[in-house]
C-alpha positions as CSV (number, residue, x, y, z in Angstrom):
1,X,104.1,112.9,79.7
2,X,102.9,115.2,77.0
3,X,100.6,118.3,77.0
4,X,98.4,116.4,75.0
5,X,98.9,113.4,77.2
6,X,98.0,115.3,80.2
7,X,95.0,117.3,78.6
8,X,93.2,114.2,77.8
9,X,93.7,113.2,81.4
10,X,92.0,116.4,82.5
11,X,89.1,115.5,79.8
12,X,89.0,112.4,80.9
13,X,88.4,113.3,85.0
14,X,86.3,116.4,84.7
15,X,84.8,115.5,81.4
16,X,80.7,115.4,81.4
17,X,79.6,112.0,80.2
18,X,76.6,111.3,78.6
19,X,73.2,111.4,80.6
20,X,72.8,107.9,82.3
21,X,69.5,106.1,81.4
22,X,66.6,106.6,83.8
23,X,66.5,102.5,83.9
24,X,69.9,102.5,85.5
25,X,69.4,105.3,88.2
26,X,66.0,103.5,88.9
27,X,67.4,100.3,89.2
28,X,70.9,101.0,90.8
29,X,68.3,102.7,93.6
30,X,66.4,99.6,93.9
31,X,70.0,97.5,94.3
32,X,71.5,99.8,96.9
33,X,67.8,99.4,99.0
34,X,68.3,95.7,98.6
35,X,71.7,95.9,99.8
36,X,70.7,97.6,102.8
37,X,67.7,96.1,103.7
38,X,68.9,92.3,103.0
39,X,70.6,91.1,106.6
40,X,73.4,89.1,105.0
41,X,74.6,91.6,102.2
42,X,74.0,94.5,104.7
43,X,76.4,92.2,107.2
44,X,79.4,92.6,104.1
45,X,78.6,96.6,102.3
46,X,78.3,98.0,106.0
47,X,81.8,98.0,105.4
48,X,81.5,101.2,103.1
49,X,79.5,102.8,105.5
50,X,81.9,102.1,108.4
51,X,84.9,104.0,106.4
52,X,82.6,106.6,105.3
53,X,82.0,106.8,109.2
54,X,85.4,106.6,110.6
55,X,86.5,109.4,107.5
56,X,84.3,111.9,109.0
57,X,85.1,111.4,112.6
58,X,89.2,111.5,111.1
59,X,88.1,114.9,108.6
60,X,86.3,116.8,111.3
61,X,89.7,115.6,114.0
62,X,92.0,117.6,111.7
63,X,89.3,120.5,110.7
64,X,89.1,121.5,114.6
65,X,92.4,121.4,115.5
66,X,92.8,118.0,117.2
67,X,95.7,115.3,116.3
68,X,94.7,112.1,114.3
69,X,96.1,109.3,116.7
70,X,95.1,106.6,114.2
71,X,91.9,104.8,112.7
72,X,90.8,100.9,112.9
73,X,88.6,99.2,110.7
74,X,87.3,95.9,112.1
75,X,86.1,92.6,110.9
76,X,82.1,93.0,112.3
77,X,81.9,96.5,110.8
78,X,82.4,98.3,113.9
79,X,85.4,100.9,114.1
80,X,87.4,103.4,115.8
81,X,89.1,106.7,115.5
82,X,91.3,108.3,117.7
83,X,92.3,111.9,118.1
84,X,94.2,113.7,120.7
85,X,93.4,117.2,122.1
86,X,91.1,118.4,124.7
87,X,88.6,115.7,125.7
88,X,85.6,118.4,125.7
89,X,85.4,121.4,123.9
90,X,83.7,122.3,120.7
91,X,86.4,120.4,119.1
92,X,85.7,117.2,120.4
93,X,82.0,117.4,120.3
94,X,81.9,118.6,116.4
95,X,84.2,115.2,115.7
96,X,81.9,113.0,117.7
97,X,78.9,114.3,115.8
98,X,80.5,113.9,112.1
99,X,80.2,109.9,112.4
100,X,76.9,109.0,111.7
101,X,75.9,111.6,109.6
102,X,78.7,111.4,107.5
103,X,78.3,108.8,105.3
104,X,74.7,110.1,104.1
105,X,77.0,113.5,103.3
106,X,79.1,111.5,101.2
107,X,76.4,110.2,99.8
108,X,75.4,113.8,99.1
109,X,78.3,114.5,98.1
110,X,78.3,112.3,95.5
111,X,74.8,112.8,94.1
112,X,76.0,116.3,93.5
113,X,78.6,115.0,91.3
114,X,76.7,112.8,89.2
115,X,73.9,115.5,88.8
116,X,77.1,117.3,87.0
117,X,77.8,113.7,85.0
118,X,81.2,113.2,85.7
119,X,81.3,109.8,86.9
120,X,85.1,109.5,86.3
121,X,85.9,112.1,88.7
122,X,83.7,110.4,91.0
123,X,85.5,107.4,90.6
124,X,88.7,108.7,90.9
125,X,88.1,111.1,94.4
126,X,86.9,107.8,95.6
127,X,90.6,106.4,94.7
128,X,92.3,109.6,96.5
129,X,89.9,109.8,99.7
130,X,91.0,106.0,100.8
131,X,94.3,106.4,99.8
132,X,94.3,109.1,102.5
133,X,92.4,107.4,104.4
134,X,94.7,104.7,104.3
135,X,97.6,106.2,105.7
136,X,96.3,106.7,109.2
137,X,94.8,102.9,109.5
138,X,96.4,101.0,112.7
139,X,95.5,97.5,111.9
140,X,95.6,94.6,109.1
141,X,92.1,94.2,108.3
142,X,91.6,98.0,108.3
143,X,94.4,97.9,105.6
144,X,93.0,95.4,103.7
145,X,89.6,96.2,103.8
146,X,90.5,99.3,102.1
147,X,93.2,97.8,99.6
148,X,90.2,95.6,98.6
149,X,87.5,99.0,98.4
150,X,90.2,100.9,96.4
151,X,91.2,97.8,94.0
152,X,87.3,97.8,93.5
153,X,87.2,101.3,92.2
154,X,90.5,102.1,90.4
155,X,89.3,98.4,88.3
156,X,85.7,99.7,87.6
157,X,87.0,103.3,86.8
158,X,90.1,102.3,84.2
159,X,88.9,99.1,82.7
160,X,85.1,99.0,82.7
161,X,82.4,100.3,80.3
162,X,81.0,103.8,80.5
163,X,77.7,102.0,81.3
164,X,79.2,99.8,83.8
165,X,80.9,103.0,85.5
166,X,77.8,104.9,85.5
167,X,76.3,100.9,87.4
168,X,78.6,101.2,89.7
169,X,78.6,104.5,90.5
170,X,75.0,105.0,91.3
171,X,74.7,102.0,92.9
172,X,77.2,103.7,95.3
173,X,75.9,106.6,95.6
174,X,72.3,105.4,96.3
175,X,74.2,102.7,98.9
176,X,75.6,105.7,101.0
177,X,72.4,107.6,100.8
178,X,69.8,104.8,102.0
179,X,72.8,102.8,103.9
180,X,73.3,106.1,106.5
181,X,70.3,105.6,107.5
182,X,70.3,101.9,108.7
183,X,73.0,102.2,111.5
184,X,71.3,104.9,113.1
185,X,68.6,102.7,113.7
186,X,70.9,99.8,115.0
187,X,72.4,102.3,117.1
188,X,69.5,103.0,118.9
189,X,68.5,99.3,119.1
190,X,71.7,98.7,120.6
191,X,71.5,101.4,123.4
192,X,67.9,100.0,124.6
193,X,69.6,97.0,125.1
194,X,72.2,98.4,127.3
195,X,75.2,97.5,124.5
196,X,76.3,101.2,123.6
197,X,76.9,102.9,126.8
198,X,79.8,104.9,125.0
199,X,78.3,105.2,121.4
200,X,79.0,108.5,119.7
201,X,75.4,109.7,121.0
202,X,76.0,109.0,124.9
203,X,79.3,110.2,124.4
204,X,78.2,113.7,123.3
205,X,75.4,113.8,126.0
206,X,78.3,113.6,128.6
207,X,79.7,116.9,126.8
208,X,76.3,118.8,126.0
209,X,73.0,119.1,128.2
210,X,71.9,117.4,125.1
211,X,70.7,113.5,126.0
212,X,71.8,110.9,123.7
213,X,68.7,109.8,122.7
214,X,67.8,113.3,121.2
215,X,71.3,113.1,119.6
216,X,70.2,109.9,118.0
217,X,67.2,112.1,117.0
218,X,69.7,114.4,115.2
219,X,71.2,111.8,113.3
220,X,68.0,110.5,112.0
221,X,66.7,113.9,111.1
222,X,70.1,114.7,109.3
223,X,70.4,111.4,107.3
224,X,66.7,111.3,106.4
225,X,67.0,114.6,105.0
226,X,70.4,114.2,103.1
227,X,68.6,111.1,101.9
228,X,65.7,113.0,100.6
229,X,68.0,116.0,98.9
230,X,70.1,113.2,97.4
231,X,67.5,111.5,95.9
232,X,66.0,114.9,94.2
233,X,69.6,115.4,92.6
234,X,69.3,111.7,91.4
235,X,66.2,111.4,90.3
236,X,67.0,115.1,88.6
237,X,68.4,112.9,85.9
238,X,65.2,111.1,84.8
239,X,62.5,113.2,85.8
240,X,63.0,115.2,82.3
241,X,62.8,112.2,80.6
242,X,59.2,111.0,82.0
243,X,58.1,114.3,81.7
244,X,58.7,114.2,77.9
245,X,57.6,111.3,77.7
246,X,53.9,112.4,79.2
């Protein structure tokens, strides 16, 4: 490949594009709520969430020092990660804790990015992430659900519009952001009902004098407030324009 090839690849990735229009941040928010808030779409996107979920657990594993045994992705959305090391330890409970809250980060993560304008680098850290991702995945629907989540992206990001990038991008973003929310709710539905006795939250109160339902506390405070931040950095990019506009 040329220089010049690879300088307009560089251009291309960390390139600013133009400033989205505050119709499509407004109404990519209002299609990632709906998504979320709609039973049998929610039943089908929670997908994103559970990888976004099963990723943190995996990132926070290898950050502490314990070895990534292998990740599953299954059909109802639920999932699992498994590390080995000590079974307690700071370790343990910092990778227990990273599920929930980490796809709202994500989320975060990736309003930061767009607050910045490159959408194509976006795209393409998407791309490398589940590639990763993909590696340590220990069953078929795992590995297909993420050949079908990367297709998704790599088609949007080299053969679609700048507009219809910039669509699907915030609509991702926003989904992350309101959809980290949801499960935490769920969760705690769940453990009323006596179905979660080893969810991430009764988990860490085993390690910690910490109970679980004060760990699902944390989660909601964390995800409500990532949600909040996130949404500031978003709406950062039509605010100006309604202020002018006054």
């Amino acid at each position: 490949m040329s220089i010049d090839g690879v300088s307009s690849i560089w251009d291309e990735l960390f390139g600013a594009q133009p400033d989205p229009p505050s119709l499509l941040v407004l109404v990519t928010a209002v299609i990632a709520l709906a998504a979320v808030s709609v039973r049998p779409v929610w039943r089908v996107a929670r997908n994103a969430v559970t990888i976004a979920h099963e990723g943190g657990h995996a990132l926070v594993a290898l950050l502490t020092g314990r070895r990534l045994r292998g990740i599953r992705l299954e059909f109802d959305t639920s999932g699992l990660t498994l590390s080995a090391g000590r079974p307690s330890g700071p370790g343990m409970i910092f990778t227990l804790m990273a599920g929930y809250i980490a796809p709202s980060l994500v989320g975060l993560a990736g309003a930061w990015i767009l607050s910045g304008n490159r959408i194509t680098l976006l795209l393409w850290l998407a791309i490398v992430l589940l590639l990763l991702m993909l590696i340590n995945i220990r069953n078929a629907f795992g590995v297909v659900s993420l050949l079908v989540t990367g297709a998704i992206v790599f088609g949007v990001s080299w053969y679609a519009s700048p507009q219809v990038q910039a669509a699907f991008a915030y609509t991702g973003v926003w989904f992350l952001l309101i959809g980290g929310v949801r499960p935490v709710g769920e969760l705690q539905k769940l453990r009323r009902r006596g179905r979660m006795r080893e969810s991430d939250a009764d988990q860490l109160a085993h390690l910690t004098p910490v109970p679980a339902v004060m760990w699902v506390g944390f989660f909601y405070l964390i995800t409500l407030a990532v949600l909040v931040i996130g949404a500031f950095m978003l709406a950062g990019q039509w605010l100006p324009e309604l202020s002018a506009a006054d």
